[in-house]
C-alpha positions in Angstrom: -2.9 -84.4 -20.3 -3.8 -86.5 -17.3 -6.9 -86.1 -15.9 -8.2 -86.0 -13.1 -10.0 -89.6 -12.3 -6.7 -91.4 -13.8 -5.3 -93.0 -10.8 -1.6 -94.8 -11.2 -0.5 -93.1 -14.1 0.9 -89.7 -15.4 1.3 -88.5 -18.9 4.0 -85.7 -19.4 4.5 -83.5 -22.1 8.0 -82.5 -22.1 10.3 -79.8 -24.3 13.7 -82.0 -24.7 16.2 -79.3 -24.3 19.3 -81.0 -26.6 22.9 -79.4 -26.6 23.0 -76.1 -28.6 26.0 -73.4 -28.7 24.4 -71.8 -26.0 23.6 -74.6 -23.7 26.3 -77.1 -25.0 24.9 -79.7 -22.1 21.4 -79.3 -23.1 18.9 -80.4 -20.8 20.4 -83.6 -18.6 16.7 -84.5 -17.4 15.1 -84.0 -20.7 17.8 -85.4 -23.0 17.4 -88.5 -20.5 13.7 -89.0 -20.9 14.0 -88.7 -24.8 16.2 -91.6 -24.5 13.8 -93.8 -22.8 11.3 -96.7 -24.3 7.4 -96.9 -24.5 6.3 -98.4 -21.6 9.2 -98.0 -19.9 8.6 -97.6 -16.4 9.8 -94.8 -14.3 9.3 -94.1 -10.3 8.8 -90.7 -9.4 7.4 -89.0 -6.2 5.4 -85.8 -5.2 7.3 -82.8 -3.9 7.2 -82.3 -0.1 7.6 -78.8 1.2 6.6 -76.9 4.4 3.5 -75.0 2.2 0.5 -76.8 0.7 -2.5 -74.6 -1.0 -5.9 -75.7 0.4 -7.6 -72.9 -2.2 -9.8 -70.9 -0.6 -7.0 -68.1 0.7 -6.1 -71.2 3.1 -2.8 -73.1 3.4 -1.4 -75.5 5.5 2.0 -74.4 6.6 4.9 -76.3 8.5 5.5 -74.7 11.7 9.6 -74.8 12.6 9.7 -75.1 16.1 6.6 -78.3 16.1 7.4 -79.7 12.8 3.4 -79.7 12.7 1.5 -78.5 10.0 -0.9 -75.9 10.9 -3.7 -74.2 8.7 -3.3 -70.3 8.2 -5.4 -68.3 6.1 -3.7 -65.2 4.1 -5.2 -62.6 2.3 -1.9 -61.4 -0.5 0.5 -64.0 -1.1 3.8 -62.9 -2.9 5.2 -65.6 -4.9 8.7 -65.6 -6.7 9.9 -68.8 -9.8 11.8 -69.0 -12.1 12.8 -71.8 -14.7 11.3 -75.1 -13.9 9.7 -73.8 -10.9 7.1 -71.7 -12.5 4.8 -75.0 -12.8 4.4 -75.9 -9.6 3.3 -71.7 -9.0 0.1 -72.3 -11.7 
């Protein structure tokens, strides 16, 4: 969607999950973004974890007794999502 060189904007392409018998909430998130106006603005942030991906079998991982980042390198790498997380694993 995005690409690459676009700097200051994001464009989403998001399944609205509405209520159903199953799910009789829907999607909160989703049903909430359907509702909103073109060129309506919206601040959002990056996630922030203790794991970044350099690529190249190297990451930089948050070491818990420094709080530092530190780079490892790792030859298998197991990785577990589910849901909405499954993105962020691609």
């Amino acid at each position: 969607m995005s690409k690459v060189n676009d700097e200051g904007i994001i464009d989403l392409l998001i399944k609205v999950y509405l209520r159903s018998f199953k799910f009789p909430k829907g999607g909160a998130f989703t049903q909430f973004i359907d509702t909103m106006q073109e060129g309506q603005l919206m601040n959002i942030t990056g996630i922030a974890g203790d794991i970044f991906y350099l690529g190249d079998s190297k990451f930089m991982v948050r070491n818990s007794e420094t709080k530092l980042l530190e780079e490892k390198t790792y030859n298998k790498v197991g990785m577990i999502a589910a849901g909405s997380g499954l993105t962020p694993m691609f």
